[in-house]
C-alpha positions in Angstrom: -105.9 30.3 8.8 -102.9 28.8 10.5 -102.0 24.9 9.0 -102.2 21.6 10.8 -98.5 21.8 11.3 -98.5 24.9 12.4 -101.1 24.6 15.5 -98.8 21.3 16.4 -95.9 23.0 16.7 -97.4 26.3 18.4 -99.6 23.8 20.8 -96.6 21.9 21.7 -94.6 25.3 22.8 -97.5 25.7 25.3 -97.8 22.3 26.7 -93.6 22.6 27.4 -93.7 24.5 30.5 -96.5 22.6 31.5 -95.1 19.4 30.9 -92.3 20.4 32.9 -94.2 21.6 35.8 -95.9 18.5 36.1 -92.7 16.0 35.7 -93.8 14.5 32.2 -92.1 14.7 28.9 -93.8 15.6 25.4 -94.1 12.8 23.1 -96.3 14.1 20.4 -99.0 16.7 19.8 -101.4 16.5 16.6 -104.0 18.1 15.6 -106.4 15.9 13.2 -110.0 15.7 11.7 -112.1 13.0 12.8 -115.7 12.9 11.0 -117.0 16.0 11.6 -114.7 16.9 14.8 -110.9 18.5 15.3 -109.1 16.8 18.0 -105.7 18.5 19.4 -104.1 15.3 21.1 -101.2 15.6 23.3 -99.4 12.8 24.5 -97.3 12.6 27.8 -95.0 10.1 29.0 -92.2 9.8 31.8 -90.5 6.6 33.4 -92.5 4.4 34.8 -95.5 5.3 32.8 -98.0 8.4 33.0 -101.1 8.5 35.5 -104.5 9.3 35.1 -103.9 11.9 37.5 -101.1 13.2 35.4 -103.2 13.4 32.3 -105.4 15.4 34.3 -103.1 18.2 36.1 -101.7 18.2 32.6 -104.9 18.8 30.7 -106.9 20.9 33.3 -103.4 23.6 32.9 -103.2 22.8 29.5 -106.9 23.8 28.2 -106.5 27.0 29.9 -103.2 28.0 28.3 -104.8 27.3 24.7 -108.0 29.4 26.3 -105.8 32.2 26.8 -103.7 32.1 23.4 -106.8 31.2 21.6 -104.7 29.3 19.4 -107.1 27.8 16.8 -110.1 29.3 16.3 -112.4 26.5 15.4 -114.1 24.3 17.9 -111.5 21.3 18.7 -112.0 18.8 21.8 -108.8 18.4 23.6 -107.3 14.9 24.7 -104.3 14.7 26.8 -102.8 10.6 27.4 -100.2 8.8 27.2 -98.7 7.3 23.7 -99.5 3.6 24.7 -97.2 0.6 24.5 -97.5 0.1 20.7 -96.0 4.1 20.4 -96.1 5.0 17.1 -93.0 6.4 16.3 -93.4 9.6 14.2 -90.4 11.6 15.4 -86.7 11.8 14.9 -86.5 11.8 19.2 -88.3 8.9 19.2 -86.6 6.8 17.0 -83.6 7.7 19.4 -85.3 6.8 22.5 -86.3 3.5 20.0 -82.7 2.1 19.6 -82.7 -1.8 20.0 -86.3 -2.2 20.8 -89.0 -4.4 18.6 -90.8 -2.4 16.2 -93.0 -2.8 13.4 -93.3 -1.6 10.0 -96.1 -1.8 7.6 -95.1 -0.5 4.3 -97.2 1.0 1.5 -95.8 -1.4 -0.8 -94.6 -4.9 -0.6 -90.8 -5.3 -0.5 -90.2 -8.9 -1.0 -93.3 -10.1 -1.1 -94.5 -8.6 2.1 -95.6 -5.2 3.8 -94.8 -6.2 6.8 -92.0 -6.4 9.1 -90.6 -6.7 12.5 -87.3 -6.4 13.9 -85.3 -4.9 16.2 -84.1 -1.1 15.5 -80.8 -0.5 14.4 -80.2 2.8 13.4 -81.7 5.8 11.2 -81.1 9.0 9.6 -83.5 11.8 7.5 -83.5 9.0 4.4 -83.7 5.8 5.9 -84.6 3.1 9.0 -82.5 -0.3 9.6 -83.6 -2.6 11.5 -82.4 -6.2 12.2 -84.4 -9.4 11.7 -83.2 -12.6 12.7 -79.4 -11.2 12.4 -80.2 -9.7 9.2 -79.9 -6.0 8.8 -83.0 -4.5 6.6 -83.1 -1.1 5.3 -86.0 0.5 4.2 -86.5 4.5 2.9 -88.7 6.4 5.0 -90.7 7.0 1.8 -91.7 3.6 1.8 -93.4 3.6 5.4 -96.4 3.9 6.1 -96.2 3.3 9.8 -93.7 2.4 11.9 -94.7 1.6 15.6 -93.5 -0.3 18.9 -94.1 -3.7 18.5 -95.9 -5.6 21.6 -94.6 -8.7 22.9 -97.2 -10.6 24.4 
């Protein structure tokens, strides 16, 4: 049996072409265990925000292509949205796309007293994430993230 990564990254070379048909972009594909269900997510975006009507053309193509490559072999239920405001940011292409925009960070241990943090993104590379808060620069190793999201401004 194929691994979680590996139906990601073979699910997200199917949704491509599709995604291009239909004017979106990829932002992420997982494939995760919920209870007793398997969900393969994929999650669309373009400028100016995706449509319900876009998640549909995009999902109607989209369960047929896996139909056809029968992919994964155990029942899954298919979602197909967009990645929200509060994005999570998983991805080296979306930490680029992330450059000077509010995020949060919730660590897995505190680092100065706190696990928390929000600043504006700085900069990153395979080791680390800077961000600035308050005109301070703050690094912190990836390691040491637990989750690291678009922050919403309210």
């Amino acid at each position: 049996m194929a691994g979680k990564k590996d139906y990601e990254s073979e699910a997200e070379k199917l949704l491509g072409p599709i995604a291009e048909e239909n004017g979106v972009r990829i932002y992420d594909v997982e494939y995760v265990k919920e209870g007793s269900d398997y969900y393969l997510r994929a999650y669309i975006d373009k400028d100016g925000g995706v449509t319900i009507d876009d998640c549909e053309a995009v999902s109607r193509r989209y369960s047929d292509v896996l139909d056809e490559a029968d992919l994964i072999k155990d029942p899954y239920i298919l979602e197909v949205s967009s990645p929200g405001l509060g994005r999570a940011l998983k991805k080296d292409r979306h930490f680029e796309q992330s450059i000077g925009m509010d995020v949060e960070i919730k660590l897995y241990e505190p680092v100065d007293g706190t696990k928390e943090y929000e600043g504006k993104l700085e900069s990153f590379d395979k080791e680390s994430i800077v961000i600035n808060i308050n005109d301070t620069k703050k690094t912190f190793s990836r390691k040491q993230i637990a989750n690291i999201r678009l922050a919403l401004d309210f």
